[in-house]
TORTOR-211455 format. One record per residue: residue in one letter; x, y, z of N, C-alpha, C, O, CB in turn. Coordinates in steps of 0.05 Angstrom, whole numbers, padded with zeros to 5 digits, always signed. Glycine has a CB too. Layout:
N
AXYZXYZXYZXYZXYZ...
END
This chain:
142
X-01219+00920-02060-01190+00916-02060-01181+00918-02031-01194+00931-02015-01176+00936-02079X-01152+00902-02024-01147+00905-01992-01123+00899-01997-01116+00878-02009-01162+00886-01968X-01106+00919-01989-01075+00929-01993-01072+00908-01967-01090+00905-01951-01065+00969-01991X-01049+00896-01966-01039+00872-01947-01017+00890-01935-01017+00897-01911-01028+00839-01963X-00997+00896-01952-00978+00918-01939-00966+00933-01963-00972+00927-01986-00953+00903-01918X-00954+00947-01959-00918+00961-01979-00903+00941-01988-00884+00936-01973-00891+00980-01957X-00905+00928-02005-00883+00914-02020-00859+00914-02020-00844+00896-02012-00884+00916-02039X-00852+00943-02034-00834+00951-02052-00833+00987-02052-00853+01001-02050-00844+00936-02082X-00812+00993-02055-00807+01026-02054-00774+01026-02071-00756+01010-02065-00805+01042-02012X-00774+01044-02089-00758+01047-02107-00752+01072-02121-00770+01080-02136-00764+01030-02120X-00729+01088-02120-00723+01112-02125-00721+01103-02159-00711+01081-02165-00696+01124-02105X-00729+01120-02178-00728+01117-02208-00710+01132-02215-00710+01149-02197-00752+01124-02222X-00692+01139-02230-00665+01145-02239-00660+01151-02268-00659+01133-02285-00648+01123-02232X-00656+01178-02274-00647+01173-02299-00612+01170-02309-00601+01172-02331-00659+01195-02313X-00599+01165-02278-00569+01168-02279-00558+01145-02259-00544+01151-02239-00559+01201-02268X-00564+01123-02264-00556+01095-02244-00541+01101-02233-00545+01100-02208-00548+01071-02252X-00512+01110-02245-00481+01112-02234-00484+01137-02215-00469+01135-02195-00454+01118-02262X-00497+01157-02215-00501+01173-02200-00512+01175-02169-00503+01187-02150-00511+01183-02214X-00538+01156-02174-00564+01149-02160-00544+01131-02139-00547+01134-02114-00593+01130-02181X-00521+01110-02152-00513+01089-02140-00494+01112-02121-00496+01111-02097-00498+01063-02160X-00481+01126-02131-00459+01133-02102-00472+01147-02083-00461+01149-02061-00432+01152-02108X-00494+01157-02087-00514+01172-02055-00527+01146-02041-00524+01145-02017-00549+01199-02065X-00546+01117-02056-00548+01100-02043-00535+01083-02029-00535+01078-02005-00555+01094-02050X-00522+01074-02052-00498+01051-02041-00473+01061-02030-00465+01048-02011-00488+01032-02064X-00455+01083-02039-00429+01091-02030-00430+01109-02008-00412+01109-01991-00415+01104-02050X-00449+01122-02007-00451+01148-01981-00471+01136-01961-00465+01144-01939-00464+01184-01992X-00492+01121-01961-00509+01114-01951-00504+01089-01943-00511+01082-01921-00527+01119-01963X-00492+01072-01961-00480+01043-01949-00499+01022-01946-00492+01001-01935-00468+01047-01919X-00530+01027-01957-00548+01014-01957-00542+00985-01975-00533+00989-01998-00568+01032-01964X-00547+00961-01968-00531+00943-01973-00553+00932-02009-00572+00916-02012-00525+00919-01941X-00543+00946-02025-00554+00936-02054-00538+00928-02064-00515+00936-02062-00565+00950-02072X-00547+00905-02081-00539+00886-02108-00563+00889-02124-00587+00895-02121-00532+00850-02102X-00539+00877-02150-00554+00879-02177-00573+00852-02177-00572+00832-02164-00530+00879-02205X-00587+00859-02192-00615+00834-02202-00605+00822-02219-00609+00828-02242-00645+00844-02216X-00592+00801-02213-00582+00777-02232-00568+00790-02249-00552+00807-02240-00603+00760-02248X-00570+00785-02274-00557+00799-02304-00559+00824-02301-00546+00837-02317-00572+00793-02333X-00573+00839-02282-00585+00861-02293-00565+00881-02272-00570+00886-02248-00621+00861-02290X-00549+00887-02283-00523+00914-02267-00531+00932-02255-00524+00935-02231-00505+00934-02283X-00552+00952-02271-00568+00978-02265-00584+00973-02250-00587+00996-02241-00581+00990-02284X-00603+00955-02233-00627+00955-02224-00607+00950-02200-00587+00938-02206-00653+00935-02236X-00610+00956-02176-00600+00952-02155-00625+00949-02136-00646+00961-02137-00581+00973-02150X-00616+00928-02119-00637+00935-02088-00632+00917-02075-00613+00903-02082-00672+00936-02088X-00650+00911-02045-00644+00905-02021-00671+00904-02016-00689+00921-02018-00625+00923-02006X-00674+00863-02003-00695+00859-01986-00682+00857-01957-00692+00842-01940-00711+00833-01995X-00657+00874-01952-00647+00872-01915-00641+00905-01904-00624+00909-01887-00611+00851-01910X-00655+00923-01915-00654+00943-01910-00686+00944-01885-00709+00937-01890-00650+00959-01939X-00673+00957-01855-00696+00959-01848-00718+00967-01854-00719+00982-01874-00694+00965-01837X-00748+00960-01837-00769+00982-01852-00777+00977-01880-00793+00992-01891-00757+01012-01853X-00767+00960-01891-00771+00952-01918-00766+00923-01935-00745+00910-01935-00757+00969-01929X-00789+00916-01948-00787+00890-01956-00769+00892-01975-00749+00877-01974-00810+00878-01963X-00772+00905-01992-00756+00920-02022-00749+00947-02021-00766+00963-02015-00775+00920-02049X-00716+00956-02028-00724+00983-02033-00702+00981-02059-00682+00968-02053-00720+01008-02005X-00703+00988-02080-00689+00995-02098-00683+01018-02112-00698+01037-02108-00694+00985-02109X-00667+01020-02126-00662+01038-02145-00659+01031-02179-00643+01015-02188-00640+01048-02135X-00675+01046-02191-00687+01033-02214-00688+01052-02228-00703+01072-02223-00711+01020-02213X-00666+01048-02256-00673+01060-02282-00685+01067-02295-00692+01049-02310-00671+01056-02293X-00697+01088-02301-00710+01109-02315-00722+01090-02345-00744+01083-02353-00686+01136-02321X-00694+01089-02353-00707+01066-02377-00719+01041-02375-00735+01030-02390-00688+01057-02394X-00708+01032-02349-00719+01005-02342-00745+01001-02332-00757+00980-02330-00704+00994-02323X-00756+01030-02323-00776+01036-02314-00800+01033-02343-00822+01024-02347-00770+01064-02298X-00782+01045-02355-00807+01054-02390-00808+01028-02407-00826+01022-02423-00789+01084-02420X-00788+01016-02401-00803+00980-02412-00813+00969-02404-00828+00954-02416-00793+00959-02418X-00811+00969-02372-00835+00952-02353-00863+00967-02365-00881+00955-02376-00832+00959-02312X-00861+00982-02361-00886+01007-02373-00902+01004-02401-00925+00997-02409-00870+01038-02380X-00878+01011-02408-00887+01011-02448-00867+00999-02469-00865+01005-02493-00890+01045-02463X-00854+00985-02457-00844+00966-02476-00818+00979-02495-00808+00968-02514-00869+00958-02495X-00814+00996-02487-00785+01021-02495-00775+01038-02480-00787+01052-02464-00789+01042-02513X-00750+01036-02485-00728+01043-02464-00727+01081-02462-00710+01095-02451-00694+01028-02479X-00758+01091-02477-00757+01123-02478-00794+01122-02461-00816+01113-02468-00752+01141-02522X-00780+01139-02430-00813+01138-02425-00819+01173-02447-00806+01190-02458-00823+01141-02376X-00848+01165-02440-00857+01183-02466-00861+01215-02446-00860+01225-02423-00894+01168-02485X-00864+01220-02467-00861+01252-02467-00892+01266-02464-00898+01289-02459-00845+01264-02500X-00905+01249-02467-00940+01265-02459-00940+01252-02429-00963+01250-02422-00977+01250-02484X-00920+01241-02405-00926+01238-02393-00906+01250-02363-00881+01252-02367-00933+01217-02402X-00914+01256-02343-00891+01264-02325-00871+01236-02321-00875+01212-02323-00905+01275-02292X-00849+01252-02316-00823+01241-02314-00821+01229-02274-00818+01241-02253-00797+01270-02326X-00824+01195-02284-00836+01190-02255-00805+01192-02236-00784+01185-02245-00855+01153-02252X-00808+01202-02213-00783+01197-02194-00778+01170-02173-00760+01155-02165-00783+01220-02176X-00803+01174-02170-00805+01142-02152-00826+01120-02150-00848+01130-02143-00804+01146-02124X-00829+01094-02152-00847+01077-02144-00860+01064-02122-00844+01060-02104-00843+01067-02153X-00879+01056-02118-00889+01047-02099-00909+01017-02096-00931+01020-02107-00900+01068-02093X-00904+00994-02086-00922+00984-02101-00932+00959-02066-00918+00950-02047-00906+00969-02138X-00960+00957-02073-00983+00952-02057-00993+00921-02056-01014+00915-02067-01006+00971-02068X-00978+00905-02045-00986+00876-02045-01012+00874-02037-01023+00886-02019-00971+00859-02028X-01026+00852-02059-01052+00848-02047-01050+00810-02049-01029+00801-02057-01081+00866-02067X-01067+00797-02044-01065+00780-02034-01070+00754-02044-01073+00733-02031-01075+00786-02020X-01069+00757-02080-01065+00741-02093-01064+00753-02122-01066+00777-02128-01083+00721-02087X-01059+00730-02143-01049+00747-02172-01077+00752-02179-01079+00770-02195-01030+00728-02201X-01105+00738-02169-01134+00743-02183-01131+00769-02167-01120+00785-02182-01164+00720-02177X-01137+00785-02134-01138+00804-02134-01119+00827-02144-01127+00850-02139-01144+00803-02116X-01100+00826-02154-01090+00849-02171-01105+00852-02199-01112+00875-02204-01060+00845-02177X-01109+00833-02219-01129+00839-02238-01156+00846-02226-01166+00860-02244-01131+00818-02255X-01170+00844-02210-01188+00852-02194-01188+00889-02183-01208+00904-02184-01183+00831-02172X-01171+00893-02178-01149+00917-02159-01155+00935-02189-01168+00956-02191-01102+00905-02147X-01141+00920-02211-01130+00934-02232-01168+00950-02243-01174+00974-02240-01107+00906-02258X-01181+00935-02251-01206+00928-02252-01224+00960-02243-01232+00980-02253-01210+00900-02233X-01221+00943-02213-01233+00970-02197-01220+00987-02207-01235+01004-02218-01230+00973-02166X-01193+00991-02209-01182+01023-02211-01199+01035-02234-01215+01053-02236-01146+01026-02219X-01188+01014-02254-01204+01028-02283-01228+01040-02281-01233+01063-02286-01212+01009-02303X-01243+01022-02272-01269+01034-02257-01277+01065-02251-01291+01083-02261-01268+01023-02232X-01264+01062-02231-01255+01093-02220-01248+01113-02239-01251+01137-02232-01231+01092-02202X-01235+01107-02268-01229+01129-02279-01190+01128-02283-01176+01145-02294-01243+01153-02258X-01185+01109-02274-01155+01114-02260-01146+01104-02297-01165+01096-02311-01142+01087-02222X-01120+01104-02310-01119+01097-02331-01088+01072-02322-01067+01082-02314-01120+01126-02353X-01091+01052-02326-01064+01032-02326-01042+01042-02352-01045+01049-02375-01075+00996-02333X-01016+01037-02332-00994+01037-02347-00990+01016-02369-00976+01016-02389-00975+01035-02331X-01008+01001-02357-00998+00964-02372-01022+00950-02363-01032+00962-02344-00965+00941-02357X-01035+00930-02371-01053+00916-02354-01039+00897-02339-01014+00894-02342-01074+00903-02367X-01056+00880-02320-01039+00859-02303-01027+00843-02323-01033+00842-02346-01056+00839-02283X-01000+00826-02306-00991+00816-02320-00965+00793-02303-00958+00799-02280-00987+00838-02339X-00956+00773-02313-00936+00763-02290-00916+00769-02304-00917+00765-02328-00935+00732-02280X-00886+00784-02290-00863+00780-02297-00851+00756-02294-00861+00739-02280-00852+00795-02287X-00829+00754-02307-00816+00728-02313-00809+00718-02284-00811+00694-02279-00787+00731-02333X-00799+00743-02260-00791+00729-02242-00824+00719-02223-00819+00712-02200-00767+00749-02226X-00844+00718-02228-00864+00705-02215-00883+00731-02202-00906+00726-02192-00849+00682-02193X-00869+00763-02202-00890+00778-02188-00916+00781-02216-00911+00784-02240-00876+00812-02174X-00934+00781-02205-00963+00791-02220-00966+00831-02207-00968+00837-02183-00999+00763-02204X-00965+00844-02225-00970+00876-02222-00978+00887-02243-00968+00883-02265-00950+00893-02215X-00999+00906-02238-01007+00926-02258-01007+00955-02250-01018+00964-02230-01034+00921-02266X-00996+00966-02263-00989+00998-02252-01007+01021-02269-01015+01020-02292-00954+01006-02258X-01009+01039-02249-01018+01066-02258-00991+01095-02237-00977+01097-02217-01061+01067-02248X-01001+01110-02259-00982+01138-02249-00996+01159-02242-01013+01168-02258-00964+01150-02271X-00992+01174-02212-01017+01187-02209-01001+01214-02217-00977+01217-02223-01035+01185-02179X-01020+01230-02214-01011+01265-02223-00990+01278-02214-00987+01300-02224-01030+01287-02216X-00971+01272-02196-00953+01277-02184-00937+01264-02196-00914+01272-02189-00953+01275-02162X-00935+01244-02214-00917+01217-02230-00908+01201-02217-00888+01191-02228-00893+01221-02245X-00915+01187-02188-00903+01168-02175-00917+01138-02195-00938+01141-02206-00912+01170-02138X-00910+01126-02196-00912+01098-02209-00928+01077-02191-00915+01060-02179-00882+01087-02214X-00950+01078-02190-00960+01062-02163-00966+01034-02178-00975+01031-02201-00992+01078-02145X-00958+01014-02158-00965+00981-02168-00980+00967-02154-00979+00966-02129-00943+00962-02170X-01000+00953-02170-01012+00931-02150-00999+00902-02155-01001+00892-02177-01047+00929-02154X-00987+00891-02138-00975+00875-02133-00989+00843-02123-01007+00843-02105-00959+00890-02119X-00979+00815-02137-00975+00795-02115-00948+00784-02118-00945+00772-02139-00996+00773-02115X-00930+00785-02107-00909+00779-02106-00905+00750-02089-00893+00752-02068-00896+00801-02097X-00912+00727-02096-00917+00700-02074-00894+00696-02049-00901+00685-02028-00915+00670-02094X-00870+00705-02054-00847+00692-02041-00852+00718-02014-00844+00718-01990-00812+00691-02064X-00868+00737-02029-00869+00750-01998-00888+00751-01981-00891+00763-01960-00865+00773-01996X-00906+00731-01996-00929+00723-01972-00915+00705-01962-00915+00708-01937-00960+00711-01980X-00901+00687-01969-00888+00659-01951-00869+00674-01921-00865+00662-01900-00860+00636-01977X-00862+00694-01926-00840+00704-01908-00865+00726-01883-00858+00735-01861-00810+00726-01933X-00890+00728-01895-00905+00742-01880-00914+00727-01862-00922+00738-01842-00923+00754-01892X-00916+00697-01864-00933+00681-01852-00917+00678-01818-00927+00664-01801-00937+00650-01874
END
């Protein structure tokens, strides 16, 4: 596996309206919502960062597991992180190796509707780590 760079960094939230006035109102960091989606806030023009968002707790547990309750045999994640690699075959690849290793996936690979391919695992600390190909940000790498 060969991490290309940091993707994506995203504070997880179980209080949006809360999360939003330390990011966006006191901090002034320039976020909008994801299309339809009100709660998910973020910013690809924040320095130092391709992505950084702020992301719902629940929104987090359906990307995950498919219900808006993350579960209870598992730590309560605070933040994500996720690891572009360098096409959608090496993230099932990425994902692969991990298993390998012992590591257990949140989800297997998979493409979201908006075009990123990621498969996640949560390490013991509960950060949400992703392997990522996200295409539109290789075009902007080049």
């Amino acid at each position: 596996m060969q991490v290309q760079f940091i993707s994506s960094m995203s504070v997880i939230t179980p209080d949006p309206d809360a999360s939003r006035a330390l990011y966006v109102d006191a901090l002034r960091l320039p976020l909008k919502p994801a299309g339809d989606d009100v709660r998910y806030v973020f910013s690809e023009q924040v320095a130092g960062s391709r992505h950084f968002g702020v992301w719902p707790l629940s929104e987090a547990a359906e990307a995950c597991f498919e219900t808006p309750d993350w579960p209870t045999d598992r730590p309560v994640p605070q933040a994500s992180i996720e690891f572009e690699v360098e096409s959608e075959a090496a993230v099932s690849a990425a994902a692969h190796e991990l298993e390998g290793r012992g590591f257990v996936l949140l989800h297997p690979t998979r493409t979201e509707p908006w075009g990123q391919t990621v498969a996640r695992v949560q390490t013991l600390e509960g950060l949400i780590v992703g392997l990522s190909y996200a295409p539109w940000m290789h075009e902007s790498a080049e």
